[in-house]
VEXTORGU-423355 format. One line per field, with one value per residue (C-alpha): x, y, z; residue in three letters. Coordinates in Angstrom, 1 decimal, always signed. Layout:
VEXTORGU-423355
X	(X / ...)
Y	(Y / ...)
Z	(Z / ...)
rest	(ala / ...)
end
This chain:
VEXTORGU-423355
X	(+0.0 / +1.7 / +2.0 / +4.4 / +5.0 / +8.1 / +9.5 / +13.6 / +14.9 / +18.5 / +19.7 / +18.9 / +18.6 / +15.9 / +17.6 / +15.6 / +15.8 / +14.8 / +13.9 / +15.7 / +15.8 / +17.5 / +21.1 / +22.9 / +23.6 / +27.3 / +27.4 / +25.7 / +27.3 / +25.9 / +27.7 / +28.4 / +25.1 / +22.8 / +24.2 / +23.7 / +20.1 / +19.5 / +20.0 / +16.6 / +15.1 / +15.5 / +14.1 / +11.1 / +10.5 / +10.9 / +8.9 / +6.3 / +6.7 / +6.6 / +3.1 / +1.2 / +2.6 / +5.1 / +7.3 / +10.8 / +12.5 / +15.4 / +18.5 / +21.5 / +25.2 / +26.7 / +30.0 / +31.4 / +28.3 / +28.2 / +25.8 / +23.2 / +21.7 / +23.0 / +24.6 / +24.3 / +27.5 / +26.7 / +23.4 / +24.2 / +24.9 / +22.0 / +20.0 / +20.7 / +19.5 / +16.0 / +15.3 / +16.0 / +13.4 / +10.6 / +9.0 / +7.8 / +9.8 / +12.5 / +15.3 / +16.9 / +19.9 / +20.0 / +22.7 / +25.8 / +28.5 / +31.5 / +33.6 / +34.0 / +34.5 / +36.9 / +34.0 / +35.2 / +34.4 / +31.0 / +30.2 / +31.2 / +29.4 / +26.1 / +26.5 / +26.3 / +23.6 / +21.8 / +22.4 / +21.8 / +18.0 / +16.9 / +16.8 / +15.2 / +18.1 / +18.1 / +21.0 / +21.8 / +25.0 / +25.4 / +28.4 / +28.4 / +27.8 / +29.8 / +33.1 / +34.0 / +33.3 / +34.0 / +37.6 / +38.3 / +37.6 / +40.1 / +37.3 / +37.5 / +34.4 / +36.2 / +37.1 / +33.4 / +35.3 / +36.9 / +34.5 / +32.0 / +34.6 / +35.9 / +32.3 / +31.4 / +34.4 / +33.5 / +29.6 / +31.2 / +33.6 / +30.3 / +28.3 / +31.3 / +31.6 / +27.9 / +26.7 / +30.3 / +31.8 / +35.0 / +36.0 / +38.9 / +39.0 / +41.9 / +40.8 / +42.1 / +41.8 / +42.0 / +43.4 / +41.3 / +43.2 / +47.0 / +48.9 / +51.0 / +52.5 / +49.8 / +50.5 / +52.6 / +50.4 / +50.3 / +47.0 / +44.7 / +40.7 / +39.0 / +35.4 / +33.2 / +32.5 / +29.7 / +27.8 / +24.5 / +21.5 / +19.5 / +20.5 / +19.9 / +20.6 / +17.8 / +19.9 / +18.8 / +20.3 / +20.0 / +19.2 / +20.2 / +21.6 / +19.7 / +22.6 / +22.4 / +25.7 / +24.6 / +20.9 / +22.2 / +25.1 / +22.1 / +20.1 / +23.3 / +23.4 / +19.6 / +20.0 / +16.3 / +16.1 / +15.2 / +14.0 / +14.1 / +14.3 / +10.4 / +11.7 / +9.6 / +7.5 / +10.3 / +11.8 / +9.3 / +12.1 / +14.1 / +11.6 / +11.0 / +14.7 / +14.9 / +11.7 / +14.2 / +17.4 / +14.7 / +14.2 / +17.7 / +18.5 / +15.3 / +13.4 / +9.4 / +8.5 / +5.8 / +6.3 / +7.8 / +8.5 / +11.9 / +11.0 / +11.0 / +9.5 / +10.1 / +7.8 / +8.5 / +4.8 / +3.1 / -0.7 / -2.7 / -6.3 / -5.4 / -3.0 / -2.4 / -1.9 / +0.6 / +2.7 / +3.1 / +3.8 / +6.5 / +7.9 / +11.1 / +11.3 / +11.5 / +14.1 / +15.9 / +16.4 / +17.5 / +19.9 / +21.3 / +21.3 / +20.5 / +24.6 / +25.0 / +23.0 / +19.9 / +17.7 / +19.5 / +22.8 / +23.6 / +25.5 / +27.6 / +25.7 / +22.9 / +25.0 / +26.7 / +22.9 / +21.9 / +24.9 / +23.0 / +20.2 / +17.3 / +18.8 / +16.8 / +14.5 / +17.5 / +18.5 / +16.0 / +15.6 / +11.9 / +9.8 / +7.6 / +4.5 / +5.9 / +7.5 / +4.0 / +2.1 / +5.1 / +4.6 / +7.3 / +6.0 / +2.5 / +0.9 / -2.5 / -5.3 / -5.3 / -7.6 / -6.0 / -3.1 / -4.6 / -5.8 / -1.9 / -1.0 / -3.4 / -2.7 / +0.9 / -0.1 / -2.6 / +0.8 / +3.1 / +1.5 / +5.1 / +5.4 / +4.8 / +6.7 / +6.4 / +8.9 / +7.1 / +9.2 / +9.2 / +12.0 / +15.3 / +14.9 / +11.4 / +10.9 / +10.5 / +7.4 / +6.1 / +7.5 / +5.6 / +2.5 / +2.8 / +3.7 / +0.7 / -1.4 / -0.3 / -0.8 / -4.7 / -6.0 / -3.7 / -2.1 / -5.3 / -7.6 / -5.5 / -6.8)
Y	(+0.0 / +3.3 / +5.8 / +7.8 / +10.4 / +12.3 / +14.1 / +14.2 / +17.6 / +16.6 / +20.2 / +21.7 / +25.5 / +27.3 / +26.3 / +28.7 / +26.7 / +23.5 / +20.3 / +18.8 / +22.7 / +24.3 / +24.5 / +21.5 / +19.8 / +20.1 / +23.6 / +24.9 / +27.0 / +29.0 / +32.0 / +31.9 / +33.7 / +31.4 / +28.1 / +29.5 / +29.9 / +26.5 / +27.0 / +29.6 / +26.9 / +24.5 / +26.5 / +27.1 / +23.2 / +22.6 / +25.1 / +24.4 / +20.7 / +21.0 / +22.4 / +19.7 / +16.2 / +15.2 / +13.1 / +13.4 / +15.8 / +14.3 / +15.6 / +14.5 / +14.8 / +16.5 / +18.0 / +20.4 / +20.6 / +23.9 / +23.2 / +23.6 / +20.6 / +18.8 / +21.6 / +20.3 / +19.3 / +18.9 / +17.6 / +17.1 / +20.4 / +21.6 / +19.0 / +20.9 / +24.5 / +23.3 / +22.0 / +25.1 / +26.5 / +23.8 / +21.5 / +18.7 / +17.5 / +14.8 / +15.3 / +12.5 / +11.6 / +10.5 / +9.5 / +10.7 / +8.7 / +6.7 / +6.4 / +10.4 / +10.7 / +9.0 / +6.8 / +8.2 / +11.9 / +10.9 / +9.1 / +11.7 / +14.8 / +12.5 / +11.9 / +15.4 / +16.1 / +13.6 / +15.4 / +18.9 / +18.1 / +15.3 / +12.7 / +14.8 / +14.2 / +10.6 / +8.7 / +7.2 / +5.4 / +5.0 / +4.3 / +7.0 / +7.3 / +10.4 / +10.3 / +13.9 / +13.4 / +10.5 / +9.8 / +13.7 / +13.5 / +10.0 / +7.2 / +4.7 / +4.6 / +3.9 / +0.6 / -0.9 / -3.6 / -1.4 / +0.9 / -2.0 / -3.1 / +0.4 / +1.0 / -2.1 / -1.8 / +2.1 / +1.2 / -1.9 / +0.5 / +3.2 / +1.1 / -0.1 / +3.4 / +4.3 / +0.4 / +0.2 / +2.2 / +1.4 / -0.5 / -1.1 / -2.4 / -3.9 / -4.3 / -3.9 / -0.1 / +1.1 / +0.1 / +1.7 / +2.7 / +2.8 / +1.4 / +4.7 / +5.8 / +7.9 / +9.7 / +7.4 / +4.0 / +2.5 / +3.0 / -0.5 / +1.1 / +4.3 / +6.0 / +8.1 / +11.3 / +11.8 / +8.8 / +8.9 / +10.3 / +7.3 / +3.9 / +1.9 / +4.5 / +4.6 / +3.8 / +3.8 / +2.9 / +3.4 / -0.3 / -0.4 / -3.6 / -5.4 / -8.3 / -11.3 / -9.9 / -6.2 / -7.3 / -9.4 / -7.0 / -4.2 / -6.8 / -7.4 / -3.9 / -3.5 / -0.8 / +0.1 / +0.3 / +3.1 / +2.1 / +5.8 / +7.4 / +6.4 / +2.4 / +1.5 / -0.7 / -1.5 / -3.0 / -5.8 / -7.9 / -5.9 / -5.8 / -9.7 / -10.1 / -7.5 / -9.7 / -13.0 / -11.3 / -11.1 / -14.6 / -15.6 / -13.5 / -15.5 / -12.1 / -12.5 / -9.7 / -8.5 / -7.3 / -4.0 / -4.6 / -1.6 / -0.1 / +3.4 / +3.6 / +6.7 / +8.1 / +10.8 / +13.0 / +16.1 / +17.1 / +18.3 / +18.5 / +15.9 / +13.5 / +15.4 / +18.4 / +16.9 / +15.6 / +18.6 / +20.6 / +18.2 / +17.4 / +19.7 / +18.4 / +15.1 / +15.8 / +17.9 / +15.0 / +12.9 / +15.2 / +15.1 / +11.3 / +9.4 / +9.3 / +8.0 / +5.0 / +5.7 / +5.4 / +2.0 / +1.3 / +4.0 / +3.8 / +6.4 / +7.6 / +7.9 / +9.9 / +12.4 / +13.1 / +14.0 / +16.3 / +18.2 / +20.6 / +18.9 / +15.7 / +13.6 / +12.1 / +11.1 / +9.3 / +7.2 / +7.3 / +6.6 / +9.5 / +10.3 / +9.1 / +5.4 / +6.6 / +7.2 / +3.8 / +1.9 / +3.6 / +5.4 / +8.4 / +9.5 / +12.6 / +13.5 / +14.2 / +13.6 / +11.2 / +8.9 / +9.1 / +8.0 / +5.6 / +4.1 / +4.7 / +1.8 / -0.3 / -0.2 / -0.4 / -3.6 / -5.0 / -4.8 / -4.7 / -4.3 / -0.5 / +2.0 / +4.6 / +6.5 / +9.3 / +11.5 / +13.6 / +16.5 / +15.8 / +17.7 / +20.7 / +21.8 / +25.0 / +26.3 / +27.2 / +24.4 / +22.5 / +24.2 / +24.1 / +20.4 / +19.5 / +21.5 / +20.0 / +16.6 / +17.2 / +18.2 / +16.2 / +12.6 / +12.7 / +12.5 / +10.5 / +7.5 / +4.5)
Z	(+0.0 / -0.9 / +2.4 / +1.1 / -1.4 / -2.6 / -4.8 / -6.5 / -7.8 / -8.9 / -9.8 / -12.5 / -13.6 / -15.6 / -18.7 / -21.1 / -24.5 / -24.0 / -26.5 / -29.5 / -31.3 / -28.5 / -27.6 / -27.6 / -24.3 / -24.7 / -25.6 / -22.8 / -20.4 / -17.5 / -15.5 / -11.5 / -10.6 / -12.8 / -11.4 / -7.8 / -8.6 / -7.8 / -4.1 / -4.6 / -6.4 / -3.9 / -1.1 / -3.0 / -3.5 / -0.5 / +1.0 / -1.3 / -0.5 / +3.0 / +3.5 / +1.3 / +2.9 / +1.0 / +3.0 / +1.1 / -1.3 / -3.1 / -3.9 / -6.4 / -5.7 / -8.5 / -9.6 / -12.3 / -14.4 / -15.8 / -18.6 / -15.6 / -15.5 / -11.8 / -10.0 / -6.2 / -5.0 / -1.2 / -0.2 / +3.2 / +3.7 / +1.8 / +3.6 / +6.6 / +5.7 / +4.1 / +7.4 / +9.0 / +6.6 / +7.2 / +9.7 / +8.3 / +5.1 / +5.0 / +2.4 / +0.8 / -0.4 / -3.6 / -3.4 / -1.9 / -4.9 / -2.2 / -4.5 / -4.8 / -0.6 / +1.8 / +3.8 / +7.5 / +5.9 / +4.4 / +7.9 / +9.8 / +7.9 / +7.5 / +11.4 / +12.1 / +9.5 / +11.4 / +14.9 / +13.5 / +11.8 / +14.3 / +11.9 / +8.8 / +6.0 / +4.6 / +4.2 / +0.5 / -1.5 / -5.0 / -7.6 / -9.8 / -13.5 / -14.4 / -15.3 / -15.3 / -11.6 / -10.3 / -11.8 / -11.3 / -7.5 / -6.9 / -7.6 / -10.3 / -12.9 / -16.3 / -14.3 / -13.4 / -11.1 / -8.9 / -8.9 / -7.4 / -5.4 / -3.6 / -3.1 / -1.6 / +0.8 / +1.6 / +3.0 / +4.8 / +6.3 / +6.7 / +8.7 / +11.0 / +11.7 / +12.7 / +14.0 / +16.2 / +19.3 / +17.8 / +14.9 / +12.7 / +9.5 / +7.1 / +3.2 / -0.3 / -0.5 / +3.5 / +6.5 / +9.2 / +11.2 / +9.9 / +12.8 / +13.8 / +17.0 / +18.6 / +22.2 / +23.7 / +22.2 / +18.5 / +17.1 / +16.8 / +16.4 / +15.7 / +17.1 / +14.6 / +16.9 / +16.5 / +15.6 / +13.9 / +16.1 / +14.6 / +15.0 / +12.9 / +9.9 / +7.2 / +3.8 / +0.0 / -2.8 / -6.6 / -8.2 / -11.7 / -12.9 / -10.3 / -9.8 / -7.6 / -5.7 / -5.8 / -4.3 / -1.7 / -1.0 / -0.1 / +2.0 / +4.0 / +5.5 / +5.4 / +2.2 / +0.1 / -3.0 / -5.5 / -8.9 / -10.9 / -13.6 / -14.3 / -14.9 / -12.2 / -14.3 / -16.8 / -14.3 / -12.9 / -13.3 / -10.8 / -8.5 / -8.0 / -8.0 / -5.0 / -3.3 / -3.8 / -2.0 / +0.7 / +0.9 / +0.2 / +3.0 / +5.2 / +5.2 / +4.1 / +2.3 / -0.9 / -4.1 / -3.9 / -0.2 / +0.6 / -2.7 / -3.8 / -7.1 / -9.5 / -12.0 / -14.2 / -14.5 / -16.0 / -15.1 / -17.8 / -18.4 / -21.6 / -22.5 / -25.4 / -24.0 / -21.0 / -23.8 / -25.8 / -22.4 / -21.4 / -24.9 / -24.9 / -21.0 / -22.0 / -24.9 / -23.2 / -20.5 / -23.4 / -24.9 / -21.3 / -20.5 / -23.3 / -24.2 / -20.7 / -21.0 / -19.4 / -22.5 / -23.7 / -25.5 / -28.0 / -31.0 / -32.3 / -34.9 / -32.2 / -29.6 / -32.7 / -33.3 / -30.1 / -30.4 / -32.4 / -32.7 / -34.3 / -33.7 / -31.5 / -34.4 / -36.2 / -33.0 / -33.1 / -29.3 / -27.7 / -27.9 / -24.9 / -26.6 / -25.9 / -22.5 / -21.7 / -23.4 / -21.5 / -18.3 / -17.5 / -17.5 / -16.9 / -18.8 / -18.6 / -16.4 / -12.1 / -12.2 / -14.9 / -12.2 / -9.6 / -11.4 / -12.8 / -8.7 / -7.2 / -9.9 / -9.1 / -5.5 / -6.4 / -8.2 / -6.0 / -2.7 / -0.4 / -2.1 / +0.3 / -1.5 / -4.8 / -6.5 / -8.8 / -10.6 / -13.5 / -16.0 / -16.2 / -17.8 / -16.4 / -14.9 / -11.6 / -11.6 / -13.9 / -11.0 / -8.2 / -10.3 / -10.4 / -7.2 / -5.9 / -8.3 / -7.4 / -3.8 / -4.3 / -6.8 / -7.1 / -3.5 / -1.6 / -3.6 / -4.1 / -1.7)
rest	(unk / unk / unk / unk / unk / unk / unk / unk / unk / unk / unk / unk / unk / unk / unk / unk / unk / unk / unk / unk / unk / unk / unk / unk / unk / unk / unk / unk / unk / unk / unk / unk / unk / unk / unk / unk / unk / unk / unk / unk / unk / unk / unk / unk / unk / unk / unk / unk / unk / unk / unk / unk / unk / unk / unk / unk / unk / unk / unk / unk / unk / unk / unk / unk / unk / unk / unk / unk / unk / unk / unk / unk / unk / unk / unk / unk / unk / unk / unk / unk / unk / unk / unk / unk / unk / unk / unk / unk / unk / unk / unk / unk / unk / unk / unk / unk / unk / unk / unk / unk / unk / unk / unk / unk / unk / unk / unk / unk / unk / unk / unk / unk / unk / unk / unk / unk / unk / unk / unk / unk / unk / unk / unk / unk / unk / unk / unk / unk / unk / unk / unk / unk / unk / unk / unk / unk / unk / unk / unk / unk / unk / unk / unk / unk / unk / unk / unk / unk / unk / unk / unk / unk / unk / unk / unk / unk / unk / unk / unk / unk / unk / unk / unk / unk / unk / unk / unk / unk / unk / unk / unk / unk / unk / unk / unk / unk / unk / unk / unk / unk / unk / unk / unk / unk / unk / unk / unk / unk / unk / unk / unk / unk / unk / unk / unk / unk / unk / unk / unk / unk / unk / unk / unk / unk / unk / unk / unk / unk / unk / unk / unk / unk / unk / unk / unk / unk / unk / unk / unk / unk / unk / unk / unk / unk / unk / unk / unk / unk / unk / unk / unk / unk / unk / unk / unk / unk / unk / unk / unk / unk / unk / unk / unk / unk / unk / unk / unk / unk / unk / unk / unk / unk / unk / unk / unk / unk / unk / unk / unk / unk / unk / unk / unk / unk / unk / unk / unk / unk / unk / unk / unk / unk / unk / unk / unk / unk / unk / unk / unk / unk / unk / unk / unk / unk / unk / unk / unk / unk / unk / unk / unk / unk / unk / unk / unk / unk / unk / unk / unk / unk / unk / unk / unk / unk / unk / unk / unk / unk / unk / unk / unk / unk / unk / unk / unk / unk / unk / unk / unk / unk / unk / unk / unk / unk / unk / unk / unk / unk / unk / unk / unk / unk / unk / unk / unk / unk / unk / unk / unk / unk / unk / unk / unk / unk / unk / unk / unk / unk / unk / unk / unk / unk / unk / unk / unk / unk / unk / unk / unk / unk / unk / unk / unk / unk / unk / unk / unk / unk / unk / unk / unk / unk / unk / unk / unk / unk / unk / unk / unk / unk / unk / unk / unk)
end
């Protein structure tokens, strides 16, 4: 039964041009003052958010991007602010990337978050898919091995930190602690001061590939799972691989059971008229990640075309009209979506929580529209 409803921002400035015309996602480039309108932005959400009960507003962990369209770098930190701004909303990380931090640092700052809000900011891991970032701040990402493997050793050494009163920890990227001389003793353990507020600490994590070892790997530290991006009923497959790590690991649980299930949405009177509203949204969230791998493998025709103005037909890339038959994305009137909502409650009964989302690229106020909308007319009336 869903319970829960929130909402993920990952960053993006008022881009002005948007959809397959407009300026090329490469090419864009956004001064000082523009990027740092996102921290407006976010204020506005959240207070917007907060007042119409939503439980969670999600944020991405971003870095270098000045074509505008991820610019949070530190969502811990901005985690901290909204709630100074609000009473009621949770903000979620989603996710803070390991292999970008030294794991003691990302305990300890998520530690304090957690003492500073009273448990408000939600804790959240992921791998990383950028290479600009990732490989720029020290982690692997070209490398998908180590990448798995320092970020499988960083939570292990994460939840040691918050779970232990000391703890030490000897793999094949740290030695926690290095055993040196300290005051008169050599060093053997280390304490996280502080640890977390909340014991046990509330983790999610993004699941893409949905792996045997990655699923059981979650269910060993208790990590949920987020299936975004609007794949949430792509996915199915996912999802009853998640529900079999549960019973591998001797847990009983439903369909969708530590699921968080992310739908990309625009509310209009028509179907028609949502998808010509969120049309140069959706392209413009193609044009963005698309070359990535989040619409499919690409070839190289496929990306140089996307490269382009007027490119995404020649792509050949799904258009939103069959994001929409597939489900996932949802354009059109409330009702319809409340509706799609308790049939994907009546699917996967273990869901308690949905994501709904507006695509990269949409504007602030678009975005305020819809997440009032959503509140009054899908939010309450689902059963």
């Amino acid at each position: 039964m869903i319970k829960r409803y929130s909402s993920l921002y990952a960053g993006h400035v008022d881009l002005g041009d948007m959809g397959q015309d407009a300026t090329p996602a490469n090419e864009r480039r956004y001064d000082d003052e523009h990027l740092a309108s996102i921290f407006g932005k976010t204020e506005a959400l959240a207070k917007c958010m907060d007042g119409l009960g939503y439980d969670k507003l999600w944020f991405a962990e971003h870095h270098f991007q000045h074509e505008g369209y991820e610019v949070i770098p530190n969502i811990l930190m901005l985690g901290v602010h909204l709630s100074h701004l609000t009473k009621n909303l949770r903000f979620g990380c989603g996710f803070n990337i390991c292999p970008m931090w030294h794991p003691l640092r990302l305990a300890e700052d998520y530690a304090v978050t957690d003492h500073l809000t009273k448990g408000r900011v939600v804790f959240g891991v992921g791998r990383g898919y950028h290479t600009r970032e990732v490989e720029s701040l020290g982690g692997p990402m070209l490398d998908k091995d180590a990448n798995r493997e320092i970020f499988e050793e960083q939570v292990e050494i994460l939840f040691k930190a918050f779970n232990n009163k000391s703890f030490s920890h000897q793999g094949k990227y740290y030695t926690l602690p290095p055993e040196v001389p300290y005051r008169g003793y050599t060093l053997k353990e280390l304490t996280l001061v502080p640890r977390p507020l909340n014991l046990p600490v509330e983790c999610w994590q993004p699941i893409v590939s949905a792996t045997d070892r990655g699923l059981d790997f979650m269910l060993k530290y208790g990590i949920k799972g987020v299936i975004g991006g609007g794949s949430a009923l792509l996915a199915e497959k996912s999802i009853h691989a998640f529900q079999a790590a549960h019973e591998r690991a001797g847990v009983e649980s439903d369909l969708g059971t530590n699921l968080c299930f992310g739908i990309s949405y625009h509310l209009a009177p028509t179907r028609e008229q949502g998808i010509a509203e969120a049309k140069p949204y959706y392209e413009e969230h193609a044009k963005m990640f698309a070359p990535l791998g989040f619409l499919g493998k690409l070839e190289k025709d496929q990306i140089e075309a996307l490269a382009q103005r007027g490119g995404f037909d020649k792509a050949r890339l799904p258009t939103l009209e069959d994001a929409c038959e597939n489900g996932s994305w949802y354009c059109g009137p409330p009702e319809g979506f409340v509706e799609f909502l308790q049939e994907l409650g009546e699917k996967f009964p273990g869901l308690e929580e949905v994501n709904v989302q507006s695509s990269m690229g949409t504007p602030e106020a678009v975005m305020l529209e819809q997440l009032e909308w959503f509140a009054k007319d899908v939010m309450s009336k689902v059963a």
